[in-house]
C-alpha positions as CSV (number, residue, x, y, z in Angstrom):
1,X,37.8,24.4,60.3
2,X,38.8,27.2,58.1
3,X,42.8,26.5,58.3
4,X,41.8,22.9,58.1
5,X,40.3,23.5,54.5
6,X,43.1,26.2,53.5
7,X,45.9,23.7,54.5
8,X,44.1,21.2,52.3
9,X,44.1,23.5,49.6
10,X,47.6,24.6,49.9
11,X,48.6,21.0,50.3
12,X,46.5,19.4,47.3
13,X,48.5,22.3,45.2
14,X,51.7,21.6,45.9
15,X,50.9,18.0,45.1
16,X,49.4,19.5,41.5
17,X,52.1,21.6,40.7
18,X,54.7,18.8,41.5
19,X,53.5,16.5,39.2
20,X,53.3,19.0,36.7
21,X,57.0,20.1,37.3
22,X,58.1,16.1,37.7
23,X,56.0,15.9,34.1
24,X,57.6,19.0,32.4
25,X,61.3,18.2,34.1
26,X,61.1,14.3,32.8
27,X,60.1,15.3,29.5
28,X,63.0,17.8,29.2
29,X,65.8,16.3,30.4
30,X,64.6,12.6,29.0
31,X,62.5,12.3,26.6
32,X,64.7,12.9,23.2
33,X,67.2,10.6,24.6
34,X,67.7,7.3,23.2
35,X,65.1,4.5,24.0
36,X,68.1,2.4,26.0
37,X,68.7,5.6,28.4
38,X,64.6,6.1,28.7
39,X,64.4,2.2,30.1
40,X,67.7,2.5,31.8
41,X,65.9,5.6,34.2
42,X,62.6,4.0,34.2
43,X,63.8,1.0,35.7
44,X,66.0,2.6,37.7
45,X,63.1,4.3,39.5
46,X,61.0,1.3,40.1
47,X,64.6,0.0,41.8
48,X,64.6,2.7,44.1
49,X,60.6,2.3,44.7
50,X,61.3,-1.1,45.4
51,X,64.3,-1.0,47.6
52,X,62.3,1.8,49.8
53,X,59.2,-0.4,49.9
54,X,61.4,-3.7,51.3
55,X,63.7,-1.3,53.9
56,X,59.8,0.1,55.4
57,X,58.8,-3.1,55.7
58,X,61.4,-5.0,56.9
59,X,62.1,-2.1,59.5
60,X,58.4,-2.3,60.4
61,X,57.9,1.4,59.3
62,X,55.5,0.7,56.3
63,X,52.5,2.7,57.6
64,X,49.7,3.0,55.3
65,X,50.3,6.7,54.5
66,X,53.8,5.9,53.7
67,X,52.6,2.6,51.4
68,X,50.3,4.9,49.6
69,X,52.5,7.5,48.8
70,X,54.8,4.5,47.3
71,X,51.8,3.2,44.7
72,X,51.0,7.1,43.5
73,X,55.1,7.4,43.0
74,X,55.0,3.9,41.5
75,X,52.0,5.3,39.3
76,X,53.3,8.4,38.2
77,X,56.8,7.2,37.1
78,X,55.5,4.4,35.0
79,X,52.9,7.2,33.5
80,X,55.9,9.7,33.2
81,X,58.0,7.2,31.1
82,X,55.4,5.9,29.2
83,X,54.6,9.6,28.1
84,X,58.3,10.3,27.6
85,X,59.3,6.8,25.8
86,X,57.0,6.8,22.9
87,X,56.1,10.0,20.6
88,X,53.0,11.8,19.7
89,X,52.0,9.0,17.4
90,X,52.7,6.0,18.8
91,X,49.8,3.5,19.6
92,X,48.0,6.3,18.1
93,X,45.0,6.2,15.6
94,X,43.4,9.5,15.5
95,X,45.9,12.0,16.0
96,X,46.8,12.6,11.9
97,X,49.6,14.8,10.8
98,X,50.1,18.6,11.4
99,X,47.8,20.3,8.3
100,X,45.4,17.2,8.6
101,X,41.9,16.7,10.5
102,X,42.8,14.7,13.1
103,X,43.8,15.8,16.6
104,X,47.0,16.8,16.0
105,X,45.8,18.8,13.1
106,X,43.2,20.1,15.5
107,X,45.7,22.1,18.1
108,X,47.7,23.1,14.6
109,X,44.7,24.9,13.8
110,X,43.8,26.8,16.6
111,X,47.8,27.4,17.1
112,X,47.7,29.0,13.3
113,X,44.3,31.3,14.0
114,X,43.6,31.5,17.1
115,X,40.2,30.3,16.6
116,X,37.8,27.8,16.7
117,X,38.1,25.5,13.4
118,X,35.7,26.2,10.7
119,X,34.3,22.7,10.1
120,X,33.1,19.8,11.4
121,X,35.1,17.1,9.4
122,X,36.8,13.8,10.4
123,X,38.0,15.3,14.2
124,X,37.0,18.5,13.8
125,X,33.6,17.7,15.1
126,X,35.3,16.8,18.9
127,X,34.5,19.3,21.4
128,X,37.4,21.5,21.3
129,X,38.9,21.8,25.1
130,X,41.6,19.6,24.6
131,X,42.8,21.4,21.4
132,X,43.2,24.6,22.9
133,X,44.6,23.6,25.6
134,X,47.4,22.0,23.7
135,X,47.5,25.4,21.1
136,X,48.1,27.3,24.0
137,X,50.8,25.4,25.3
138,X,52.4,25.1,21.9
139,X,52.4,28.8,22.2
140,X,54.0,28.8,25.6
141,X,56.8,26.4,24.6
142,X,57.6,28.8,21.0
143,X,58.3,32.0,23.1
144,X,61.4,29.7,24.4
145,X,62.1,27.9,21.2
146,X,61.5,30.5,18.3
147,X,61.8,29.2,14.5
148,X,65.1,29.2,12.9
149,X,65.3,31.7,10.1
150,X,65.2,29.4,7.6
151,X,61.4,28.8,8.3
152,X,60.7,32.1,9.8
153,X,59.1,33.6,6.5
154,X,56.8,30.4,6.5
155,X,56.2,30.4,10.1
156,X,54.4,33.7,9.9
157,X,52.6,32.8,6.9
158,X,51.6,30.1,8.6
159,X,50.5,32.0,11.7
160,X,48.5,34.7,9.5
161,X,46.6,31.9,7.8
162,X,48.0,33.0,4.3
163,X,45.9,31.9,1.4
164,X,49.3,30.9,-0.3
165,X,50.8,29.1,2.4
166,X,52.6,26.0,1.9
167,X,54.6,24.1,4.0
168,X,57.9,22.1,4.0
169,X,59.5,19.6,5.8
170,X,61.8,22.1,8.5
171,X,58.2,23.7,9.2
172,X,56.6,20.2,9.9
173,X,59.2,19.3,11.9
174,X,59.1,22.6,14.2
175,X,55.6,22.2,14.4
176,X,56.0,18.4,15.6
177,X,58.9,19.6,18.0
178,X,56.2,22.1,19.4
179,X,53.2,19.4,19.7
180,X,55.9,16.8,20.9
181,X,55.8,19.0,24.6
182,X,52.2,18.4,24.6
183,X,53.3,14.9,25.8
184,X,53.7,17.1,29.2
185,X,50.5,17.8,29.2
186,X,49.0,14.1,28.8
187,X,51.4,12.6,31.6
188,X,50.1,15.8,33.6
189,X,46.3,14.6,33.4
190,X,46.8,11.0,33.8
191,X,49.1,11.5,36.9
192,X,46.3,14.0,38.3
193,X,43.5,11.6,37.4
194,X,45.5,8.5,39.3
195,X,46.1,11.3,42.5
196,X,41.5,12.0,41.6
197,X,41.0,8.4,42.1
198,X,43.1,8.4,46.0
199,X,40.8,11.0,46.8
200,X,37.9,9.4,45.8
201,X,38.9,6.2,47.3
202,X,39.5,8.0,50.5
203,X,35.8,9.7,50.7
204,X,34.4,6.2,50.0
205,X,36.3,5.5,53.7
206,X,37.5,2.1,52.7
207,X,39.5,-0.3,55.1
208,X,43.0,0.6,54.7
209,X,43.7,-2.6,52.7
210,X,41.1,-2.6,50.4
211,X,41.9,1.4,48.9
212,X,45.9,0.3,48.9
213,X,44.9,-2.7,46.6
214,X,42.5,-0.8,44.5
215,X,44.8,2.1,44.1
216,X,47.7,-0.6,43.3
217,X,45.7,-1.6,40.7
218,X,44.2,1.7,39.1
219,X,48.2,2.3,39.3
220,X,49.1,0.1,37.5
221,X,46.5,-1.1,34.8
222,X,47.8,-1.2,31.1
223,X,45.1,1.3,29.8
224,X,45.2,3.7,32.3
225,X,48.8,4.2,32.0
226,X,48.9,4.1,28.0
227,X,46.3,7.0,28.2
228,X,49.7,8.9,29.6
229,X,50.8,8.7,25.8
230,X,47.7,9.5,24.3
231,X,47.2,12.7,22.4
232,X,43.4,13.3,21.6
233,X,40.9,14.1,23.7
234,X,40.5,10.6,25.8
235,X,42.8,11.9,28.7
236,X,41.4,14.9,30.1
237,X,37.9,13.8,29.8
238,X,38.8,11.3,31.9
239,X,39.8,13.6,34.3
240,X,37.0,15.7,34.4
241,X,35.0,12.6,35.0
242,X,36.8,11.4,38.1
243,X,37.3,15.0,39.4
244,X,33.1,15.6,38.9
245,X,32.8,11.8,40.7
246,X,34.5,13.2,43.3
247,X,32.8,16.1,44.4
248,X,29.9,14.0,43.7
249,X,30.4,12.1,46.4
250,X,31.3,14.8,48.6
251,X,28.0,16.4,47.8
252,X,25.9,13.2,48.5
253,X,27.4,13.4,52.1
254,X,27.1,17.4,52.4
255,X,25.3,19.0,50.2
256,X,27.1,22.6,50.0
257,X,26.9,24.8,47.2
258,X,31.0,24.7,46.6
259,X,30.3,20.9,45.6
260,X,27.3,21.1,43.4
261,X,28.8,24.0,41.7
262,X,32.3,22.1,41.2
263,X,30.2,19.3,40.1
264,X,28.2,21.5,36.9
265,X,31.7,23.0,36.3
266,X,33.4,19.8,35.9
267,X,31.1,17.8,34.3
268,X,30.7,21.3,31.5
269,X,34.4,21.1,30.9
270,X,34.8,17.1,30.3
271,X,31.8,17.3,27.9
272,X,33.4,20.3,25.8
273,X,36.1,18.1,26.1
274,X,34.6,15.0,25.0
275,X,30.6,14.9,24.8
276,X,29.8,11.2,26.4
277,X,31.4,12.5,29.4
278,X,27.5,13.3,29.7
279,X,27.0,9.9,30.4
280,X,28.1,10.4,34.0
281,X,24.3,11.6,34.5
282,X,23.7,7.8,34.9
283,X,25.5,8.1,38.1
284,X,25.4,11.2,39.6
285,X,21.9,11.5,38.5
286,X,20.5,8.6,40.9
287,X,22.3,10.1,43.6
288,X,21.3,13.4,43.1
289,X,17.2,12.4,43.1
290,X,18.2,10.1,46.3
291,X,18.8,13.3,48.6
292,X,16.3,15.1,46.3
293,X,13.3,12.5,47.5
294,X,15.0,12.3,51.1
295,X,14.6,15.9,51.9
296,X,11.3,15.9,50.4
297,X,10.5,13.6,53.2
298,X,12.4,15.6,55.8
299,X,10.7,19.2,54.7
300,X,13.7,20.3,53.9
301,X,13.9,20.5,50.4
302,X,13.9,23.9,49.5
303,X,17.7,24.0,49.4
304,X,17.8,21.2,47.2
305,X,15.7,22.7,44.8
306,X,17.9,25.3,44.4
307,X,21.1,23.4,44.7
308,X,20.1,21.3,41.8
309,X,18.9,24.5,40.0
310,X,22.0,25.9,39.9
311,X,23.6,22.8,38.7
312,X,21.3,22.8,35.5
313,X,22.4,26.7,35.0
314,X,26.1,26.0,34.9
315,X,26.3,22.3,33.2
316,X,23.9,22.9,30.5
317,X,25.1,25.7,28.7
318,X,28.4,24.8,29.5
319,X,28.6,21.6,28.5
320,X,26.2,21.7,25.5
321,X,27.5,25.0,24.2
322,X,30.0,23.2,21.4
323,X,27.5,20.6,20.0
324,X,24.4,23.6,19.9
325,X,27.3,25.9,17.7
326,X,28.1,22.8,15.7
327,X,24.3,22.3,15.0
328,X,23.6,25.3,14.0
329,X,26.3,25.9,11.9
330,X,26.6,22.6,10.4
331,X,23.6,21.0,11.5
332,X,25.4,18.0,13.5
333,X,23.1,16.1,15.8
334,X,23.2,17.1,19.4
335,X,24.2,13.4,20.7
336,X,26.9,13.3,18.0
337,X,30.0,11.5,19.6
């Protein structure tokens, strides 16, 4: 049982880090080319897809397995070229420009000061996961691609928060050069939360059929793959949802403490990463008083108890400690989303 779980771990890793590395490589190598050479490799791909899906079938080797892997490539290369065809502001309506309030402005400033932002204006009042996230990977990215000299003074005004600091347009354009990669980051979530959604399509132990035609069309639905492109903190709340869904379900058919812990963890991060992701209490929460009220009738609730226990321990102060800092220190409202 034990090399059964550590293969699965070791396997559902390499499937993580792949699609990071498929995410990183594409936007490298393909995304400051020119629009026609994006399309020409994106439909390229879905060629290949589709030539491998007729040779399996037509050679009567089109196994479940091997159609599923097909839809999860078919979904992560139209989420990989979405990401890499349009920019950090396209089909975009809260992301703002680099010194501004709105997302993009919000990973600026925790780049600049490596701290939290000191108001709670237009953006700023978002739960801040996604910003940091994307400040620390625009740090990453500026170890490999330093300022030129030109804009080296300004840079480290910049980064020192200078009083007189003021920017020009060689700065702005490093800085968009630096957010640009976070484009990596959003194809990254959105392929992961497509690869969620197989697994939780696999605990709900549909008929074979019935998960390849839902996954086909989670794969493939317009919104789900524009969230690839999007740059604000939509996408990996997302994420965190399906991921906490998950081990949901897992914990409604065994109730272990891994799951209910990986449920309050999960849940804590998508709501300091956008608050509403709360609103999965509405589902989990039923589920959670069903085995709650069944082992109250078994006599075997005691566990429960303290399951659920340490589920309020983690999930609370985790995923309420941004909106109680933001009401004290600027008295926002507590269901402020």
């Amino acid at each position: 049982m034990e090399k059964s779980i550590k293969k699965n771990i070791i396997y559902n890793l390499i499937i993580i880090i792949s699609i990071f590395l498929a995410c990183l490589l594409s936007y490298i190598f393909i995304a400051n080319r020119q629009m026609l050479t994006i399309r020409s490799v994106g439909y390229s791909y879905l060629v290949i897809l589709l030539g491998v899906f007729i040779y399996l079938l037509l050679d009567k080797k089109l196994t479940f397995n091997r159609l599923i892997v097909l839809i999860l490539l078919l979904g992560f290369g139209l989420r990989i070229i979405y990401s890499t065809y349009n920019n950090v502001f396209s089909r975009q309506h809260d992301v703002g420009k680099a010194f501004e309030k709105g997302h993009y402005g919000y990973a600026v400033y925790i780049f600049r000061n490596n701290s939290l932002v000191n108001t709670n204006e237009q953006q700023f009042y978002q739960p801040p996961l996604n910003a940091i996230l994307q400040a620390v990977w625009m740090k990453i990215i500026s170890i490999f691609k330093k300022p030129d000299d030109s804009i080296l003074e300004l840079y480290k005004q910049m980064s020192n928060n200078e009083v007189s600091f003021k920017y020009n347009d060689d700065l702005i354009a490093y800085i968009n050069y630096l957010y640009n990669y976070c484009r990596v980051l959003s194809a990254f979530y959105s392929c992961l939360t497509l690869f969620i959604i197989h697994k939780i399509l696999k605990e709900l132990n549909l008929k074979d059929y019935i998960h390849a035609i839902a996954l086909l069309f989670l794969a493939t639905q317009p919104v789900l793959v524009m969230m690839s492109g999007t740059m604000n903190n939509d996408n990996i709340s997302y994420l965190f949802f399906f991921l906490a869904l998950l081990f949901a379900i897992k914990w409604f058919k065994k109730q272990t403490y891994l799951n209910i812990i990986l449920i309050a963890i999960f849940i804590g991060l998508g709501m300091i990463s956008k608050l509403s992701i709360g609103f999965i209490a509405f589902i989990i929460g039923p589920m959670m008083l069903y085995i709650l009220i069944k082992a109250i009738k078994n006599k075997s609730y005691k566990h429960i108890i303290i399951q659920l226990a340490v589920f309020a321990i983690i999930v609370f102060p985790l995923g309420l400690s941004y909106a109680i800092r933001n009401y004290v220190l600027f008295k926002q409202p507590l269901t402020y989303i």
